[in-house]
C-alpha positions as CSV (number, residue, x, y, z in Angstrom):
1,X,27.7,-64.5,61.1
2,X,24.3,-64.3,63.3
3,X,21.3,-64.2,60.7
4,X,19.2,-61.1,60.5
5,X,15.5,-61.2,60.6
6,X,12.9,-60.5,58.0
7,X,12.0,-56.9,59.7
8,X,15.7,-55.7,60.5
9,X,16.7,-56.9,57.0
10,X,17.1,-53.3,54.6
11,X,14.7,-55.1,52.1
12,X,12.0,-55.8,54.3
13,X,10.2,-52.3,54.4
14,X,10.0,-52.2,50.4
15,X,8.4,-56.0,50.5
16,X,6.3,-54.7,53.0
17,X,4.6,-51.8,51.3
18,X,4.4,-53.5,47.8
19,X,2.6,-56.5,49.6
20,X,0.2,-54.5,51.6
21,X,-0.5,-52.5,48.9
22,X,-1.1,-55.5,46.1
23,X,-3.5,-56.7,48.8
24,X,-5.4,-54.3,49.6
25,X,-5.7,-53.4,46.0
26,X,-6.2,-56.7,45.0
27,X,-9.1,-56.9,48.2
28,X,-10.6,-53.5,46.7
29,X,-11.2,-54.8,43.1
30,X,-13.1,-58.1,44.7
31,X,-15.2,-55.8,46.8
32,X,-16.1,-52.6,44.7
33,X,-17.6,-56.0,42.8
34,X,-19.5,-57.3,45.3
35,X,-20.9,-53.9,46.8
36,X,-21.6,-52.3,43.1
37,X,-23.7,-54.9,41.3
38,X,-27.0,-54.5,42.3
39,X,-26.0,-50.5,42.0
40,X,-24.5,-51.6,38.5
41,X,-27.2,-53.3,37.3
42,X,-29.5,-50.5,38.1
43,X,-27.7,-47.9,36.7
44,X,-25.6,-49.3,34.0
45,X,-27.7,-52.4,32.9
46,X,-24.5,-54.8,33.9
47,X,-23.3,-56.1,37.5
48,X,-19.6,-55.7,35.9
49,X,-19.8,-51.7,34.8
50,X,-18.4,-50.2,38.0
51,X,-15.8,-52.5,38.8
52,X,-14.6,-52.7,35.1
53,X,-14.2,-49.2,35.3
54,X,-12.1,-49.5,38.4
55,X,-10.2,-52.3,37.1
56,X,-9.5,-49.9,33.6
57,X,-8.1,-46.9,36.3
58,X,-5.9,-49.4,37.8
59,X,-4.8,-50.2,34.2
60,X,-3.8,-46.5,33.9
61,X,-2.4,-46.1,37.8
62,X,-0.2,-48.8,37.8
63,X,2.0,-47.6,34.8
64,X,2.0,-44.3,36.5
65,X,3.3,-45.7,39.8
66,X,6.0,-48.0,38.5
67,X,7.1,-44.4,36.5
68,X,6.8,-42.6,39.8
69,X,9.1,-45.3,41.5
70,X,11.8,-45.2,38.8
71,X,12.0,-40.9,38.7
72,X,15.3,-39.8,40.1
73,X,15.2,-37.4,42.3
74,X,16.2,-34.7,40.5
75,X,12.9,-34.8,38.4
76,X,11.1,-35.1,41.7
77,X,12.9,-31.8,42.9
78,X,11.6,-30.0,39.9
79,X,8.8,-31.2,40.1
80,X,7.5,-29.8,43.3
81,X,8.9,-26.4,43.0
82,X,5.4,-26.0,40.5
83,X,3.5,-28.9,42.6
84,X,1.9,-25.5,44.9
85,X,1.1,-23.7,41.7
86,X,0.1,-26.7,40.0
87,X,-3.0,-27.5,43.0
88,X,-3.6,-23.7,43.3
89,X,-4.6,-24.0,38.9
90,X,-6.6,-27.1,39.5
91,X,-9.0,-25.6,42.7
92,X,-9.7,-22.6,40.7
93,X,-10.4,-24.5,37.5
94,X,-13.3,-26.1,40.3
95,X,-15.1,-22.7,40.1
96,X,-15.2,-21.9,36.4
97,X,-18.6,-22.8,34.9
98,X,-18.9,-25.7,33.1
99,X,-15.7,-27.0,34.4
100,X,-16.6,-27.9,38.5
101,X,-19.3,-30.2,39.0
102,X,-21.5,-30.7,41.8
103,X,-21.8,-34.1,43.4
104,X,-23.8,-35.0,46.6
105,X,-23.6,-31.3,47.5
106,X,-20.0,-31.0,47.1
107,X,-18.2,-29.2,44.0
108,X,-15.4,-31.2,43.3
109,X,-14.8,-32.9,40.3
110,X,-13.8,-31.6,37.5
111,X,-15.4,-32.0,33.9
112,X,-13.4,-32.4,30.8
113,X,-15.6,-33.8,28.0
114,X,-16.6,-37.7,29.1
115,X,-13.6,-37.8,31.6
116,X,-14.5,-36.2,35.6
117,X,-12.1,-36.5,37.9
118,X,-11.4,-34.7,41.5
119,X,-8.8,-32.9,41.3
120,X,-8.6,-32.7,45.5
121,X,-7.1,-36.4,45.2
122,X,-4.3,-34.9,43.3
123,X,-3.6,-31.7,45.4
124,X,-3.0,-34.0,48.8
125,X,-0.3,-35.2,47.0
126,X,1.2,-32.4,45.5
127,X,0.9,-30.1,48.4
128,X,2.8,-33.1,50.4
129,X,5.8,-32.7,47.1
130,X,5.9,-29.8,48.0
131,X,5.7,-29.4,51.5
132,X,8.2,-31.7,51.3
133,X,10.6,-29.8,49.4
134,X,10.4,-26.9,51.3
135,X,10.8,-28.0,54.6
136,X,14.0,-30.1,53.1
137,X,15.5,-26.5,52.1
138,X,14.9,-25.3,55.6
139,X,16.8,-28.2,57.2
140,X,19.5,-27.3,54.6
141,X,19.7,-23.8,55.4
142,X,19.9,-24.2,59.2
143,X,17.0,-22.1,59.8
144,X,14.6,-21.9,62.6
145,X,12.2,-24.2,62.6
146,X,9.4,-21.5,64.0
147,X,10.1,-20.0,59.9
148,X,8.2,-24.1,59.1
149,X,4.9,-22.5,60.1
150,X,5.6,-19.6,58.6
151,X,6.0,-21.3,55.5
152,X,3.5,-24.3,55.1
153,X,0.4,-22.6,57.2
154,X,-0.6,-19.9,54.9
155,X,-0.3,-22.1,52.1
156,X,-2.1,-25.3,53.2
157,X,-4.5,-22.6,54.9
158,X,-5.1,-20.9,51.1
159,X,-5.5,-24.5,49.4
160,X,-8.3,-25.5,52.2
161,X,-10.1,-22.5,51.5
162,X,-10.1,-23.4,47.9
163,X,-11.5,-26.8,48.8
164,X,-14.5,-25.5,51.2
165,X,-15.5,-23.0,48.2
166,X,-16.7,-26.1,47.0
167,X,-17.7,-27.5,50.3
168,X,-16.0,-30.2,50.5
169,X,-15.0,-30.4,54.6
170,X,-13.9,-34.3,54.6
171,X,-11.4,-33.2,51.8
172,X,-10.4,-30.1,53.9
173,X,-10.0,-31.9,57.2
174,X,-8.0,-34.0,55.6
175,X,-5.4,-31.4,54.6
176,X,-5.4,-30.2,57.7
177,X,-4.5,-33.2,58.9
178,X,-1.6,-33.8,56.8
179,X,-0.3,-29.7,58.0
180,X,-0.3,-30.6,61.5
181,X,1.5,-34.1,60.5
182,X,3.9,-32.5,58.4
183,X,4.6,-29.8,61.2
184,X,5.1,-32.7,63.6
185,X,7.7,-34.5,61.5
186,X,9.6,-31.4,61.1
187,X,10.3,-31.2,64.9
188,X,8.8,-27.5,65.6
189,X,8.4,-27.2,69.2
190,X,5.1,-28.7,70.6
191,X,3.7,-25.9,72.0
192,X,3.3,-24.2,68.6
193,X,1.9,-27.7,67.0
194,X,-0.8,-27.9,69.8
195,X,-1.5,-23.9,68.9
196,X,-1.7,-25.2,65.2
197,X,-4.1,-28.3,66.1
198,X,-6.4,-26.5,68.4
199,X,-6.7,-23.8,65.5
200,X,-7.5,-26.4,62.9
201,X,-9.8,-28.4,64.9
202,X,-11.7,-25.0,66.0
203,X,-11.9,-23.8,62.6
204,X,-13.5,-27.3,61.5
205,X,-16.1,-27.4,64.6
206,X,-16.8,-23.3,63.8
207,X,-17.6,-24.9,60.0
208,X,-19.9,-27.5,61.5
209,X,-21.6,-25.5,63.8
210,X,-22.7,-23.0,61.4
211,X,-23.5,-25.5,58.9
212,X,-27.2,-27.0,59.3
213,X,-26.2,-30.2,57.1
214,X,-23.1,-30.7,59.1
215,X,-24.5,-30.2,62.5
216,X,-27.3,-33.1,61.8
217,X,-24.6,-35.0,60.6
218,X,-22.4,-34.7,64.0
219,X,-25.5,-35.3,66.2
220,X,-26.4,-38.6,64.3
221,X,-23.5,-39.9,65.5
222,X,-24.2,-40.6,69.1
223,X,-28.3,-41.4,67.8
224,X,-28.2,-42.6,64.5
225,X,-30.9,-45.0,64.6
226,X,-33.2,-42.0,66.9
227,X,-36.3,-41.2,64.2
228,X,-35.2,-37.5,64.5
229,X,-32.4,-38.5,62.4
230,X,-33.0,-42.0,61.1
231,X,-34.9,-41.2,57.7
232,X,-32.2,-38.3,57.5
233,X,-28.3,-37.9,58.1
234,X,-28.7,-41.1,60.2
235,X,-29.6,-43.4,57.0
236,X,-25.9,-44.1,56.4
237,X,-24.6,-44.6,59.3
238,X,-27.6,-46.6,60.8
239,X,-27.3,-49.0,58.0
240,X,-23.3,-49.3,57.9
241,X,-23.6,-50.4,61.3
242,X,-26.3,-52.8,60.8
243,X,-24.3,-54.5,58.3
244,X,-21.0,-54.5,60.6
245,X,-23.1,-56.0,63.3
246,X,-25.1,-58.1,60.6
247,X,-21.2,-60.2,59.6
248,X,-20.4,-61.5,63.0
249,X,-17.2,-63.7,62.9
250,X,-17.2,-64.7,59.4
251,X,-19.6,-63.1,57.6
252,X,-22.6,-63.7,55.6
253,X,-20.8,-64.4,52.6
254,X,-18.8,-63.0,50.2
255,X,-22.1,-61.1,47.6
256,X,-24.2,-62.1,50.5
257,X,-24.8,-58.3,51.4
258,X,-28.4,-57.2,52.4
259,X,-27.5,-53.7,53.3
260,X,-26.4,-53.0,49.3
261,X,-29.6,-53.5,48.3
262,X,-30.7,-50.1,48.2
263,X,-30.5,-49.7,51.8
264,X,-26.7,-48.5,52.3
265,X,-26.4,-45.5,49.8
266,X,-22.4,-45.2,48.4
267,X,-21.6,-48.7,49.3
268,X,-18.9,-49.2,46.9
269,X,-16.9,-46.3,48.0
270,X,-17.5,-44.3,51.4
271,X,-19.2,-47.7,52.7
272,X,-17.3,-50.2,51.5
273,X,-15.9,-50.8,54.7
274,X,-19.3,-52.0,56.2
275,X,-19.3,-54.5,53.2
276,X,-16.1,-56.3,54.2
277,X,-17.8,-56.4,57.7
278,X,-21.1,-57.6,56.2
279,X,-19.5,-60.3,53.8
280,X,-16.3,-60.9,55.8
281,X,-17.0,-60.6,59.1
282,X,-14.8,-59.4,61.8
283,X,-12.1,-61.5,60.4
284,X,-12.2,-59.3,57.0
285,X,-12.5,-56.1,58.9
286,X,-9.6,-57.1,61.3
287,X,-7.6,-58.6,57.9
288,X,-7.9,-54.9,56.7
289,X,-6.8,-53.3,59.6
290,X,-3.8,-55.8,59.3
291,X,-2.7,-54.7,56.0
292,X,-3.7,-51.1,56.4
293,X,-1.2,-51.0,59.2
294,X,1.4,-52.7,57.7
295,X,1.6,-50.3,55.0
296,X,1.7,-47.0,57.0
297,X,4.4,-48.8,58.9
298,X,6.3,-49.8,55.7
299,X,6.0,-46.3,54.5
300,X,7.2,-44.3,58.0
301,X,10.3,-47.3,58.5
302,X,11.3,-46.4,54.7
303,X,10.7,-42.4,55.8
304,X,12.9,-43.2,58.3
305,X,15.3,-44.8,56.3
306,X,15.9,-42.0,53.9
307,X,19.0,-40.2,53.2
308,X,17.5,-37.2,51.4
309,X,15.4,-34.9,53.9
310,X,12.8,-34.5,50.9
311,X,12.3,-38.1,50.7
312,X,11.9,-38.4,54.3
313,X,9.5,-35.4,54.3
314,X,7.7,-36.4,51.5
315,X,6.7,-40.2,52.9
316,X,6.2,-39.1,55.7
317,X,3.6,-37.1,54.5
318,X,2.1,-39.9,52.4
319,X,2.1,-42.1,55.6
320,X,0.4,-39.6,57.3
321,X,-2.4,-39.1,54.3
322,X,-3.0,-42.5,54.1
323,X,-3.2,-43.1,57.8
324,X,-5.8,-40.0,58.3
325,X,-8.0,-41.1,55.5
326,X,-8.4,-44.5,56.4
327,X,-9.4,-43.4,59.7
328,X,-11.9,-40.7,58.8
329,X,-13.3,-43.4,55.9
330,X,-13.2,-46.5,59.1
331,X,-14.7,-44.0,61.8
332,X,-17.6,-42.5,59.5
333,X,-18.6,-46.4,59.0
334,X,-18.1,-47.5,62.6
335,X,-20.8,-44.5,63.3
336,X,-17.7,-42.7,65.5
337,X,-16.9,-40.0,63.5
338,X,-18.9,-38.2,61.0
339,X,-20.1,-39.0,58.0
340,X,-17.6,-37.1,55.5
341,X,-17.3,-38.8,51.9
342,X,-13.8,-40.1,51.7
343,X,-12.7,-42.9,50.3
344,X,-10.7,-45.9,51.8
345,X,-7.5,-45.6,50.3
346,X,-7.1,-48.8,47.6
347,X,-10.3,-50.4,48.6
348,X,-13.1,-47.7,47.9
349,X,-14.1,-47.2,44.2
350,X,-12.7,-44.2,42.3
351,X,-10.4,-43.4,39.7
352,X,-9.0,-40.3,41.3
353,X,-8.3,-41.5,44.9
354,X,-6.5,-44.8,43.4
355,X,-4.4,-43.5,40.7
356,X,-3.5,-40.6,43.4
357,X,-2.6,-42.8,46.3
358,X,-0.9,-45.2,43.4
359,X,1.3,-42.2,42.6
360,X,2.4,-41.2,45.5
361,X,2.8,-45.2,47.0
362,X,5.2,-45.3,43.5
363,X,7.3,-42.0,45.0
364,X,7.7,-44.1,48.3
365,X,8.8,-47.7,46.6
366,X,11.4,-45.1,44.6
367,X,12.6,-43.7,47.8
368,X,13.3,-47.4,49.2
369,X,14.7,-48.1,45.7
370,X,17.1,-45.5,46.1
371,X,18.1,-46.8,50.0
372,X,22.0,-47.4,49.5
373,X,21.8,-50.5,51.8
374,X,18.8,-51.8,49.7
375,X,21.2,-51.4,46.8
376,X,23.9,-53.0,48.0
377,X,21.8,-56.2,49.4
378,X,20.7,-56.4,45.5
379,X,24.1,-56.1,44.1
380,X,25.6,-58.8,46.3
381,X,22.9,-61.1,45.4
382,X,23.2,-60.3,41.8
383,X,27.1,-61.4,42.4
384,X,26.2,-64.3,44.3
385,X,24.2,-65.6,41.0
């Protein structure tokens, strides 16, 4: 019998993802260390405060994701029938005084006594659960796939207008993103998904346009380091690249980082990318793109893979969340896209991005789990011993 290889064997996508994702996580803890202390140490009075913080959210994520990977499906099913209502409660609890807090401009976060969290981490999440479980019930019922838009754009269109009340457009881009993914997956014909890109992407340039802030951020893109923008939107990105540019093969050094001394605002999370370049070097940054690959391609071959329509909806979705941010995050450091204040999945520091993206990782490893040729490798092994 001719001996399959690692990536055609029904086990490989699931050792994929979990590796990927232990790295990167591991890589992010290491990092949100190096780029926080000075910040720390200025804020808190300890080099450790920030990434101690981090390393307590992954104490509560993980938990959470290994729960998420053992749900059957069943619980998953209920769930998302209230996951729409469920991100719906959270934007609106944004707006109520005292609850939504402002940060760098952006209401976002939430406020409950010493906890904040931002609850858009959650809703990408949720609206893919339940995305998901719709579109499943539409491939059930035979309908036509034209009743897809019908369906998912009014909805994702309501909970982006929820998330630019508090003018968060990286957040909202993101989402929109994820609809045009999601639509994509489904098979609608491609006429009506260019119809549905060219709307999103017009309604996000109309929101930029109109948008002072916005605007100087788009034009510091092709001039960041022109004095008309320098001291201004082009701060960030002028620095970021310095420090890419700064790392050279190897690096400077792992804590060797000039530009997070003050001179790189958000380095531990919107930055951090520009860090790894710094400290790491192109070998870092290219290590990075390595594993953030490998994961998205772990999670669309398990997508693939899956017998249950939500299941395959659902990671796909994920996939395509991941994939989007990463990009937006990489390209805003890189000075090719805007700057737009999203995190780097698993690498950037915050609570709410990496106990959302643990989550929903944890529904993927559960769909693999549940893969009937995965299961019957594991039995036959467990018979073999």
């Amino acid at each position: 019998m001719k001996r399959q290889g690692f990536l055609a064997q029904p086990s490989s996508s699931y050792y994929l993802l979990v590796g990927s994702a232990t790295a990167l996580t591991g890589l992010g803890l290491t990092m949100v260390l190096s780029a926080s202390s000075i910040h720390s140490l200025e804020v808190n009075g300890s080099s450790f405060a920030i990434v101690i913080r981090q390393f307590l959210f992954l104490l509560v994520a993980l938990p959470l994701a290994y729960l998420a990977a053992r749900l059957p499906l069943r619980v998953w099913t209920s769930l998302a029938r209230v996951a729409l209502v469920g991100s719906i409660v959270l934007l609106i609890i944004l707006q109520i005084p005292g609850m939504g807090v402002s940060v760098n401009g952006n209401k976002n976060w939430i406020s409950i006594g010493p906890a904040i969290f931002q609850p858009s981490e959650f809703v990408k999440f949720f609206m893919i659960l339940w995305a998901g479980y719709m579109l499943a019930n539409e491939e059930r019922k035979g309908t036509n796939r034209s009743n897809v838009m019908k369906v998912l754009v009014p909805t994702f269109g309501a909970v982006m207008l929820l998330v630019m009340v508090g003018n968060d457009l990286g957040n909202a881009a993101i989402f929109a993103a994820i609809l045009v993914s999601l639509l994509f997956v489904s098979g609608i014909h491609l006429r009506a998904l260019g119809v549905a890109g060219v709307f999103s992407l017009t309604l996000i340039a109309v929101l930029i346009v109109t948008a002072p802030n916005r605007m100087r951020r788009l034009l510091a893109v092709f001039k960041p380091f022109s004095p008309e923008y320098y001291n201004l939107s082009g701060w960030q990105p002028a620095h970021s690249v310095m420090g890419l540019a700064s790392g050279g093969l190897f690096g400077v050094g792992l804590g060797a980082s000039r530009q997070k001394w003050g001179n790189l605002p958000e380095a531990h999370t919107d930055f951090i990318f520009s860090v790894v370049g710094e400290e790491l070097g192109l070998v870092g940054t290219l290590c990075v793109l390595l594993l953030f690959a490998t994961l998205i391609l772990a999670i669309f071959r398990i997508a693939i893979r899956a017998s249950d329509p939500m299941s395959r909806y659902v990671c796909a979705g994920i996939g395509s969340w991941v994939a989007i941010q990463a990009i937006l995050n990489i390209g805003s450091a890189l000075s090719v896209l805007p700057v737009v204040g999203v995190t780097l999945p698993l690498l950037s520091y915050g609570g709410s991005s990496l106990i959302a993206i643990l989550l929903a990782l944890g529904f993927v490893v559960g769909t693999a789990l549940r893969d009937p040729a995965l299961k019957r490798v594991e039995t036959e092994k467990n018979n073999a011993q």
